[in-house]
N, C-alpha and C positions, 0 to 999 in steps of 0.2 A: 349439767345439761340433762334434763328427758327427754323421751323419746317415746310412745306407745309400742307395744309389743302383743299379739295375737297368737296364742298355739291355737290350732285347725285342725282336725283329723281327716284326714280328705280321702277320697275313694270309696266314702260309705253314708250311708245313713244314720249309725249307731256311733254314740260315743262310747270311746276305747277301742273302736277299730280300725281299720284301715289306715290312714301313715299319717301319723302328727308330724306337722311344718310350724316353724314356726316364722311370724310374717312382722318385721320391722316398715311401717310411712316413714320416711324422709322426704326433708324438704330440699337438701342437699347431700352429697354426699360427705361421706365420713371416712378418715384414711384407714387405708384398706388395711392396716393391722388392728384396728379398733372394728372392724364389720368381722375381722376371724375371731378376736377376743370374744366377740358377744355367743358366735355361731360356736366356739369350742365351750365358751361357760354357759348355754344352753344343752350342748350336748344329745342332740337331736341330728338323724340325717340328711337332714337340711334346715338353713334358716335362712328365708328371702328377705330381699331388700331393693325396695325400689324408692323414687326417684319421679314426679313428672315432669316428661319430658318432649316438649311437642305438642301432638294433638294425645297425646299415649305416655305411657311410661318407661324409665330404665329401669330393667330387675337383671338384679344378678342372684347366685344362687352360694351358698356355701356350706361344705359339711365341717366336722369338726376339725378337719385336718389342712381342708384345701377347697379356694374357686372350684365350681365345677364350671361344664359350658352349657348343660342341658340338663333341667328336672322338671319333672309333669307334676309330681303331687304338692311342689310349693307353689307352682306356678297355680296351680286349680287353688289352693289355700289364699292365695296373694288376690285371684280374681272374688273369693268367696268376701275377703274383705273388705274390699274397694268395693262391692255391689252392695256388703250386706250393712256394713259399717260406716264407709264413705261416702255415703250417699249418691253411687255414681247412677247417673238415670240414661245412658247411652246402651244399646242394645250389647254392643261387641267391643272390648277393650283390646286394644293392641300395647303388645310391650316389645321392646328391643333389647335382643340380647346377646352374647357370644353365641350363638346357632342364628342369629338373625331374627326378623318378626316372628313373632308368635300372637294369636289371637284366639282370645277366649270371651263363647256366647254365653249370655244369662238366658234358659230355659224355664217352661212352668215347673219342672223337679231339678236339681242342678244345673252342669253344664258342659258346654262343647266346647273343648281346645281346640284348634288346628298347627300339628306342627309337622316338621319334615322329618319324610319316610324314610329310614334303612335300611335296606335290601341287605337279610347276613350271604354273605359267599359262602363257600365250603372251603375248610381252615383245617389244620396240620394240628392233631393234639397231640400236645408234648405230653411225656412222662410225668413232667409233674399234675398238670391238670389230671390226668387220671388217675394218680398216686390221692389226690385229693377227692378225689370223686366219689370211689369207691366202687363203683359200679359201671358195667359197660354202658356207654352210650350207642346209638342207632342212628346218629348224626352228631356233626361237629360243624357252626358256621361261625362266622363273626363279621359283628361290626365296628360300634364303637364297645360292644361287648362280646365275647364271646358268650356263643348263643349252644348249648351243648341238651340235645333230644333224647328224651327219655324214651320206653314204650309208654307205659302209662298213668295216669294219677298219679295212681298209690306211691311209685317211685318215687316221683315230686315231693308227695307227703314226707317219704319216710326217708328223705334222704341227709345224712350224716357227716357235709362233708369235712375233712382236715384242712381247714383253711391257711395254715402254715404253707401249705403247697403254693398257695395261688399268690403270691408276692412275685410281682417281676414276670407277669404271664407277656404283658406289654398288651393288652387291653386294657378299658375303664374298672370290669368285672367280668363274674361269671354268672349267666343266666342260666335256668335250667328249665324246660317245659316239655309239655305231653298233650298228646289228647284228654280234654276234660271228661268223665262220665257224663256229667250235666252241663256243661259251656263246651264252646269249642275248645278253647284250650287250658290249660293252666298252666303257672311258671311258680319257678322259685329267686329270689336274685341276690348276689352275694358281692362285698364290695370292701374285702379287707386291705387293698392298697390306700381306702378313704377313711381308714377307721369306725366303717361302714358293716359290721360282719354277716348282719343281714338286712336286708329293706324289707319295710314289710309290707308297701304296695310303691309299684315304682312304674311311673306315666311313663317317662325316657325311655323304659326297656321294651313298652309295649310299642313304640315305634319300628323298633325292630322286629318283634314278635309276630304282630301285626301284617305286613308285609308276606313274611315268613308264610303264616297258615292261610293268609287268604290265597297264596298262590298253590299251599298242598291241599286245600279243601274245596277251593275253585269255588269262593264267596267272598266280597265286599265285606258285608256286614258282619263279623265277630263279635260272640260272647267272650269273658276271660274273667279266671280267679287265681288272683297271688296267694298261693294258698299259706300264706306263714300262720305262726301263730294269732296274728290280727283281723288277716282274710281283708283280701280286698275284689270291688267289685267295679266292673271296668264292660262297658262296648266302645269297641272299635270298627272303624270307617276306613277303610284303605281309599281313596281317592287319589289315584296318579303317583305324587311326589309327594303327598301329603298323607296325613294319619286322622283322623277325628277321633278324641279320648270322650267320649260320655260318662262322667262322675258326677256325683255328692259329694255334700264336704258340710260338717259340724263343728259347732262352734266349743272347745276346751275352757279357755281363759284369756281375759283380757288384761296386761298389765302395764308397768312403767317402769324403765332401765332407766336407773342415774348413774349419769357418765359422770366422770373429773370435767371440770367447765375446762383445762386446758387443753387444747385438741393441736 
């Protein structure tokens, strides 16, 4: 059995940056220890796979270790492909997932997701999250992440953490962000319960993020850079319950996985 295969660098305009996904078409699905097999022997922190389904598609998402329920940069990779690949000629593709719809527009330079917003609360940091951290933080919230506030940039840049710590925090991960010198804000995001130890640009977190600064900055519209090693570049839209991610996304490689025909 084959199947097509797409790595995507998504969140940027340059290739080499911003977060390579990688994006599996099916025409049905395939049992779920054979969609983690592919997603662990890619070894990427995420590999989507969808399904049409409806008028829209099913995507699920997976890192090398585990299903997740929500990722913005395969999901931006999976849209990039079905417009750029697929021939899709409809404005706005809807997909259905574990967080529910999600819908992403084709714009004249990328594109516009819409997914649900997360409000972080203010959270109890245990010893070990700060054992790990290394440095004091200025806020502590969470959602589906804990979301932990620097003072500024540089700290984001230059921060070192012991990820040993962060096992068992009983969040997805550990985010980390500040005021940007140049965008409103910048983050970092960490995700070693997923065999994940850093993302280098992550859609999901800025759901949460997003929310966050539009409420301390008392503005809608957000800039944002994940500042890792790949750099990623992100506007965001708070609108109600919902987030607008605005990215690019570049095309890597196109290839073909042969399965064992016995499934």
């Amino acid at each position: 059995m084959r199947i097509s295969m797409y790595q995507v660098d998504a969140f940027t305009s340059e290739l080499f940056k911003g977060n390579p996904a990688a994006v599996c078409p099916l025409t049905e699905w395939l049992p779920e220890a054979t969609l983690q097999a592919i997603a662990s022997e890619n070894n990427l922190s995420e590999t989507a796979f969808f399904v049409p389904e409806g008028e829209g598609y099913r995507l699920r998402w997976f890192t090398p270790r585990d299903e997740v329920d929500l990722c913005g940069h395969a999901t931006l990779a999976t849209a990039h492909v079905i417009f750029t690949h697929l021939g899709a000629t409809e404005h706005t593709l809807r997909f259905d997932t574990r967080s529910g719809p999600l819908f992403v527009s084709k714009l004249d330079s990328g594109y516009r997701m819409n997914f649900p917003a997360a409000m972080p609360e203010p959270f109890e940091a245990s010893s070990a999250l700060l054992e790990g951290l290394g440095v004091t933080p200025t806020e502590v919230h969470a959602a589906f992440d804990i979301v932990v506030v620097l003072e500024n940039e540089q700290q984001v840049r230059t921060l070192a953490p012991e990820l040993s710590h962060w096992h068992g925090l009983g969040k997805r991960g550990v985010v980390v962000t500040a005021p940007g010198d140049h965008v409103d804000f910048v983050s970092r995001a960490f995700f070693p319960e997923l065999d994940v130890p850093e993302d280098p640009v992550t859609g999901s977190a800025h759901c949460e993020l997003a929310p966050y600064w539009a409420e301390r900055l008392g503005k809608t519209t957000l800039t944002a850079h994940q500042v890792s090693e790949r750099l990623g570049e992100l506007t965001c839209v708070v609108e109600g319950e919902r987030v607008g991610l605005v990215g690019q996304a570049v095309d890597y490689f196109e290839a073909v996985v042969t399965l064992p025909d016995a499934r």
